[in-house]
C-alpha positions as CSV (number, residue, x, y, z in Angstrom):
1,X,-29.1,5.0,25.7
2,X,-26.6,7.4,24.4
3,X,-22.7,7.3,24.1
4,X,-21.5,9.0,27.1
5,X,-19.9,12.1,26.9
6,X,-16.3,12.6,27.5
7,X,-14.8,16.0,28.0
8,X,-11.6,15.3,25.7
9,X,-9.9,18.8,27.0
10,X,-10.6,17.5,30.7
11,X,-9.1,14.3,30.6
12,X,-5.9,15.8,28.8
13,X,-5.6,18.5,31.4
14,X,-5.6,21.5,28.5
15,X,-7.6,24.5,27.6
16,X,-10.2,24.1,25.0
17,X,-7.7,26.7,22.8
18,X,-4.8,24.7,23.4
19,X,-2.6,24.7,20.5
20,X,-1.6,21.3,18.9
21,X,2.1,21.1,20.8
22,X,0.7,21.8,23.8
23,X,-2.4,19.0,23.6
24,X,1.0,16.4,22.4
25,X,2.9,17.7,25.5
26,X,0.3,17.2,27.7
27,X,-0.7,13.4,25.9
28,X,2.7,12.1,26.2
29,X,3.1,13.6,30.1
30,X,0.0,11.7,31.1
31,X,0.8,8.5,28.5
32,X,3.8,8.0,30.6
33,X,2.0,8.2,34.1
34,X,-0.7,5.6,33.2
35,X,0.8,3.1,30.8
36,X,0.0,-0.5,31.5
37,X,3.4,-1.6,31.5
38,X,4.3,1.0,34.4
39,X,0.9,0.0,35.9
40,X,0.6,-3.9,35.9
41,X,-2.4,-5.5,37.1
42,X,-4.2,-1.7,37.6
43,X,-7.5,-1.8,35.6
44,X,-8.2,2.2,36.9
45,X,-4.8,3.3,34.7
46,X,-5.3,1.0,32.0
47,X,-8.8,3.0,31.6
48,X,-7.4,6.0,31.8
49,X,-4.6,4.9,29.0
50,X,-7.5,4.2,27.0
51,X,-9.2,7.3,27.2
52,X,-6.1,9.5,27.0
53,X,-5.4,7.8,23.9
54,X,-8.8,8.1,22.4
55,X,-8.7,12.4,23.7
56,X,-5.7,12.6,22.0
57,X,-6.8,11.1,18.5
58,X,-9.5,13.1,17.9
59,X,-7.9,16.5,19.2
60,X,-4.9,16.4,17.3
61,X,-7.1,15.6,14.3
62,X,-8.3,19.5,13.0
63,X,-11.2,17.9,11.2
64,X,-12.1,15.4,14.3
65,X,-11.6,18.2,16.6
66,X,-14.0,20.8,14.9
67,X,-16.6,18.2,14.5
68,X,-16.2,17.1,18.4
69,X,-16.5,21.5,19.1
70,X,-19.2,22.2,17.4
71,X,-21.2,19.3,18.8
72,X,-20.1,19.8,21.9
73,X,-21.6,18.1,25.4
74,X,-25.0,18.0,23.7
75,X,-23.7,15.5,20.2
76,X,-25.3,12.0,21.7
77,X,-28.4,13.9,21.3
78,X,-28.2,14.0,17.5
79,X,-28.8,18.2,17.4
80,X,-26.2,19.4,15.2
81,X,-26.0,15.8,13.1
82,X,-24.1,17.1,9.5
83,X,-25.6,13.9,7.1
84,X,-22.4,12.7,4.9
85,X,-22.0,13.9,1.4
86,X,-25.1,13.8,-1.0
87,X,-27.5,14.2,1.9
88,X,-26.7,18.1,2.4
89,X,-30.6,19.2,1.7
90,X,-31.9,16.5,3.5
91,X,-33.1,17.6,7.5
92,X,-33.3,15.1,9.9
93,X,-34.5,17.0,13.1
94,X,-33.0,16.8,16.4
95,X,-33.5,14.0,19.0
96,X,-32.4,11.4,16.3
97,X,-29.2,10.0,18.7
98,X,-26.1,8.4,17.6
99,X,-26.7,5.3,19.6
100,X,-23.8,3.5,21.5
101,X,-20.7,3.2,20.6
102,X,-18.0,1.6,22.6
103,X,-15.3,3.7,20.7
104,X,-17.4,7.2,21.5
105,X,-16.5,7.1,17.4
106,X,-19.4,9.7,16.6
107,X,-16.7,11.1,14.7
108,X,-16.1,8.5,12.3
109,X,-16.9,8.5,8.4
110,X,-20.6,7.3,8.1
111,X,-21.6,4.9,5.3
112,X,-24.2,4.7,3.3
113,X,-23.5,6.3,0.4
114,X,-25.6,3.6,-1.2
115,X,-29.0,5.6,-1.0
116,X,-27.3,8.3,-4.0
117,X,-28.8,11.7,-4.0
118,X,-32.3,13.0,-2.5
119,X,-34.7,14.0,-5.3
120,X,-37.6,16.3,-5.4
121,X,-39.9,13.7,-6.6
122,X,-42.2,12.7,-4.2
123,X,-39.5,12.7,-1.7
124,X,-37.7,9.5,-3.2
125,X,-34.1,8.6,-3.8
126,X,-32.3,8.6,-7.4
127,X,-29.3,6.5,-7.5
128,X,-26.2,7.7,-8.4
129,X,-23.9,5.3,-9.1
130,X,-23.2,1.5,-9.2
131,X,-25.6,-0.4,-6.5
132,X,-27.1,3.1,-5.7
133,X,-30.6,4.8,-5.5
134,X,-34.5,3.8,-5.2
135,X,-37.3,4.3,-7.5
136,X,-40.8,3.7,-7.6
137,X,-40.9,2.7,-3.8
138,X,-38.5,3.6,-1.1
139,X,-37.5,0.0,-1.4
140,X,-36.1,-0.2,-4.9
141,X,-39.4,-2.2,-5.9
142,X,-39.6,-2.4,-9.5
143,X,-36.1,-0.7,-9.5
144,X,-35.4,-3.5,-12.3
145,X,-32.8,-6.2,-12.1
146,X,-31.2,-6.4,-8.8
147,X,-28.0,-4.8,-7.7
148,X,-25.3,-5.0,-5.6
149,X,-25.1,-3.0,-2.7
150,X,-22.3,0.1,-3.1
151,X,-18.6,-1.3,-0.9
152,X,-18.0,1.5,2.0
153,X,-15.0,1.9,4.0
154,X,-14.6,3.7,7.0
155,X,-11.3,3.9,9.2
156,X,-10.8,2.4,12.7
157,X,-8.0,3.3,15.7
158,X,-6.3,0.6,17.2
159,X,-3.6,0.7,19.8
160,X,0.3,-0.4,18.8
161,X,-0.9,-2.9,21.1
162,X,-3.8,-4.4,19.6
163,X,-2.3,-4.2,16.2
164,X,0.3,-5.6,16.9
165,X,-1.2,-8.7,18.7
166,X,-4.5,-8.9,16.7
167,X,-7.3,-10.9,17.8
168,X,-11.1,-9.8,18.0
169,X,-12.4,-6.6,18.7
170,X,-15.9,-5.5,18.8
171,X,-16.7,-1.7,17.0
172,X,-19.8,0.0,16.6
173,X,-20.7,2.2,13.5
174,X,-23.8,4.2,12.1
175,X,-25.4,3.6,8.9
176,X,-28.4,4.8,6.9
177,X,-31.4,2.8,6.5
178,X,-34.3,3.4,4.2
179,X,-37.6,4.1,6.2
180,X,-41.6,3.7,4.2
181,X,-41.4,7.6,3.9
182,X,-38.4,7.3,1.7
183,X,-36.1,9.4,4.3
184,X,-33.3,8.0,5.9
185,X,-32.4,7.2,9.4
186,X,-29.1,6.3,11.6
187,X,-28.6,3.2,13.5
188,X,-25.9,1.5,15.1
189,X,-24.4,-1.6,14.0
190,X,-22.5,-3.6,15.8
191,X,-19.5,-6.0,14.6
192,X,-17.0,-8.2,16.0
193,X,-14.2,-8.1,13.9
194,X,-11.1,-10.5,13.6
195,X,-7.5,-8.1,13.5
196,X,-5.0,-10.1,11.9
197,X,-1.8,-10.4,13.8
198,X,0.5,-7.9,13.2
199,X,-2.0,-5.8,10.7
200,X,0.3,-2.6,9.0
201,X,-1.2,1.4,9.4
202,X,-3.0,2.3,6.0
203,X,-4.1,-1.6,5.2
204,X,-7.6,-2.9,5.1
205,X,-9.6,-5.2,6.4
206,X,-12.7,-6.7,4.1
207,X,-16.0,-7.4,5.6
208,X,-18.3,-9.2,2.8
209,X,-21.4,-8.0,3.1
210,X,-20.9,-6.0,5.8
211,X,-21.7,-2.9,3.1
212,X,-24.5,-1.0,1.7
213,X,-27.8,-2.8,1.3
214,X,-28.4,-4.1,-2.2
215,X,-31.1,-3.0,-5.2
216,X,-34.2,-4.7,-5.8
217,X,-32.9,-7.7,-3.6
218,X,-29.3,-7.5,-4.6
219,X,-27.0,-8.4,-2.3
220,X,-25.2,-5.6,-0.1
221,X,-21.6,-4.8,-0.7
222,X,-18.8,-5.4,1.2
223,X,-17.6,-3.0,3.7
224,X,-13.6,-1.9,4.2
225,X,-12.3,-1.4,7.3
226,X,-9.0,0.6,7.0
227,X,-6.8,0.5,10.0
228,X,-5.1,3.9,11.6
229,X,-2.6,3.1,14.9
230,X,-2.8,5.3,17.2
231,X,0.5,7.2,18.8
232,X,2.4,5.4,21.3
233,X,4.7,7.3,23.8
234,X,7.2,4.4,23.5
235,X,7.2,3.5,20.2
236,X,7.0,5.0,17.0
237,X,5.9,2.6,13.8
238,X,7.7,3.0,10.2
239,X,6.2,0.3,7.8
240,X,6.6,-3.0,9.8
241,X,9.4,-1.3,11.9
242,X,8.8,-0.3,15.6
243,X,10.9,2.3,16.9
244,X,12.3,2.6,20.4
245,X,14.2,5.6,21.4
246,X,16.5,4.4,24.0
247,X,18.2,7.3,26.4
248,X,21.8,6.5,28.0
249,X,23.8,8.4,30.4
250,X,27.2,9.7,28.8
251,X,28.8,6.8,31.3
252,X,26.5,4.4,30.0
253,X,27.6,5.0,26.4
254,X,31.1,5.6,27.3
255,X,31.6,2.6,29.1
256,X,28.8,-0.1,27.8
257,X,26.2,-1.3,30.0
258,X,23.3,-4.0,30.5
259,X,19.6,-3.0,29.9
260,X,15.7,-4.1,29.5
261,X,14.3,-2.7,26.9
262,X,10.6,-2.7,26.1
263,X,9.1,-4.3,23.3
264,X,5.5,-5.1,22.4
265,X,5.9,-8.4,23.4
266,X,7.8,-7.5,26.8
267,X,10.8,-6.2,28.0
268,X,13.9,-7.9,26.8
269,X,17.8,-7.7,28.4
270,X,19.7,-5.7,26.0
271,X,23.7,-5.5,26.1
272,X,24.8,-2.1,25.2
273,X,28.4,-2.2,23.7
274,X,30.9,0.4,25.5
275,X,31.4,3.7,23.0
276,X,28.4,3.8,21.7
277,X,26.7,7.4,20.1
278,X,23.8,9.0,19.7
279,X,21.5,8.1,16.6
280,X,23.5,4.8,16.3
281,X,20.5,1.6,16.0
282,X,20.3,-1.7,17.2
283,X,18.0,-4.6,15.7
284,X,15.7,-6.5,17.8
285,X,14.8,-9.5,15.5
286,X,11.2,-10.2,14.9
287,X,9.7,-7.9,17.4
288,X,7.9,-5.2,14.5
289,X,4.5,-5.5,12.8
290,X,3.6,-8.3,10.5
291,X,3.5,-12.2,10.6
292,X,5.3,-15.4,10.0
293,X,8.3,-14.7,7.9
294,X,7.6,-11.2,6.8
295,X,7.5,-10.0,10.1
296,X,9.4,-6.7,10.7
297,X,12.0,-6.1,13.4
298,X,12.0,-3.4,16.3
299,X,15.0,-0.7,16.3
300,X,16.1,0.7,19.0
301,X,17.6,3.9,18.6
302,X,20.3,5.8,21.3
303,X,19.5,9.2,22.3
304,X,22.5,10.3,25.1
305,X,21.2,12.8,27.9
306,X,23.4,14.6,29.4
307,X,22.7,15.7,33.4
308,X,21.8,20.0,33.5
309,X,22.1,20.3,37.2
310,X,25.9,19.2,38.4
311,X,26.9,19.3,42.2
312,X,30.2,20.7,42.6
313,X,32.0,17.4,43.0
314,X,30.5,16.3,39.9
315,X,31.2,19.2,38.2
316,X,35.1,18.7,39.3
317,X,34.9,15.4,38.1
318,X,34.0,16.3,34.3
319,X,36.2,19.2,34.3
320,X,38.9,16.4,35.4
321,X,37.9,13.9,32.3
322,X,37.8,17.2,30.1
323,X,41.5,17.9,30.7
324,X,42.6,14.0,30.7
325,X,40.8,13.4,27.8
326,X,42.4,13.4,24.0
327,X,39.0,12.2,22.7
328,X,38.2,15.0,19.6
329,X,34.2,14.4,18.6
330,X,35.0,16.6,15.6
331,X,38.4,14.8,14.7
């Protein structure tokens, strides 16, 4: 069984020549319509969340998105598979599959860069490289003393969400196999994996053993995860800091006020202190990425909006602060 297809374009509601603004516009329109916190107890928006989220990572991604358009509906069937780098000559016919994948992550980097170059010779592999190649048979048979299995890394989305509470999470990849012809084939691999709480974007997570297959009975190497968060249309992430942009009425910043204020661990009651301006921050203690005492803190950052439509009384009424007023922004 195949990965099912998702129409990325579809479920973002854009054109398949929409430009990258316009595929953010329409990500961050529907992110606020089905978000889990505006949706409690709703497993139907908390799907569509997910998928939203996952449309949006690989179309904003120029490389994820070309792969995803030149594969098009027909990709779970394997037709238009591109083999990763060393395997350019190498044909591996159509009807191979890509198996499941509960991440539809057909996109992702593919290891196996273990198996070196293809050579001419009888249709074997030549290493190329530390832990790579086979000679004599496809096997690495006779291939000498044994060797350790190339490392491989590959990356994997999470939400703020999940990286910012950790905890297990299943993901399916492809690798190369050897086969007795000597040619390679995909399969799917399956792994539950243990996020640490509070894991940073950029850092990795070490599988041993989880890598290419060893040499001659060497054991296989170890195999990287490297973690990507995915956007958030609440927060932003810098480091271990979260980012909340918090919008207040001029009234509300004139004149102080008494808020909740999301974080990833729940809304919180926030005192806004009268006079307050745009761009000004306030800490949230312990609420960022990270763990135990290096854990980061969650800012929250004032933007004031100021009303465009004004009915005439309210109009009077800001013409009437405008002339009392000796307040001088500029002063």
């Amino acid at each position: 069984m195949g990965v099912e297809y998702k129409d990325y374009y579809k479920l973002l509601g854009v054109s398949k020549t929409a430009s990258k603004e316009e595929i953010s516009r329409a990500f961050k329109k529907l992110a606020r319509k089905y978000h889990p916190d505006l949706n409690p107890n709703d497993p139907d928006a908390e799907k569509k969340f997910k998928e939203i989220n996952e449309a949006h990572d690989v179309l904003k991604d120029p490389e994820k998105r070309k792969l995803y358009d030149s594969l098009g509906p027909n990709w779970k069937d394997g037709q238009n598979f591109q083999p990763p780098p060393g395997f350019e000559n190498i044909h591996f016919g159509g009807g191979q599959g890509f198996g499941d994948s509960g991440f539809s992550d057909f996109f992702e980097t593919i290891f196996g860069g273990g198996f070196g170059g293809f050579s001419s010779q009888g249709g074997r592999f030549s290493g190329q490289g530390p832990g790579g190649g086979f000679s004599g048979s496809p096997f690495g048979s006779g291939a000498g003393m044994p060797r350790k299995g190339r490392d491989a890394e590959v990356e994997i989305t999470l939400s703020l969400e999940e990286a910012y509470h950790g905890g297990k999470k299943s993901i399916s990849l492809q690798e190369q196999v050897p086969t007795s012809s000597g040619m390679p084939r995909m399969r799917t691999k399956t792994l539950e994996v243990h996020i640490p709480q509070g894991v940073k974007n950029g850092s990795k997570i070490r599988l041993s053993g989880q890598g290419n297959p060893g040499v001659g009975g060497g054991p296989a190497g170890d195999l990287y995860l490297k973690i990507r968060i995915a956007d958030h249309p609440h927060f932003k992430v810098d480091g271990k800091t979260v980012i909340h942009e918090l919008f207040l009425a001029p009234w509300e910043a004139v004149l102080g006020t008494k808020l909740r204020v999301p974080t990833l661990d729940g809304a919180v009651n926030m005192n806004i202190p009268a006079g307050i301006s745009s761009g000004q921050k306030m800490r949230i203690k312990g609420k960022g990425l990270g763990s135990g005492s290096t854990k980061g803190d969650q800012m929250v950052q004032v933007v004031i909006k100021t009303p465009k439509h004004l009915s005439d009384q309210e109009r009077a009424l800001w013409e009437k602060i405008a002339q009392t007023s000796h307040f001088d922004p500029r002063g």
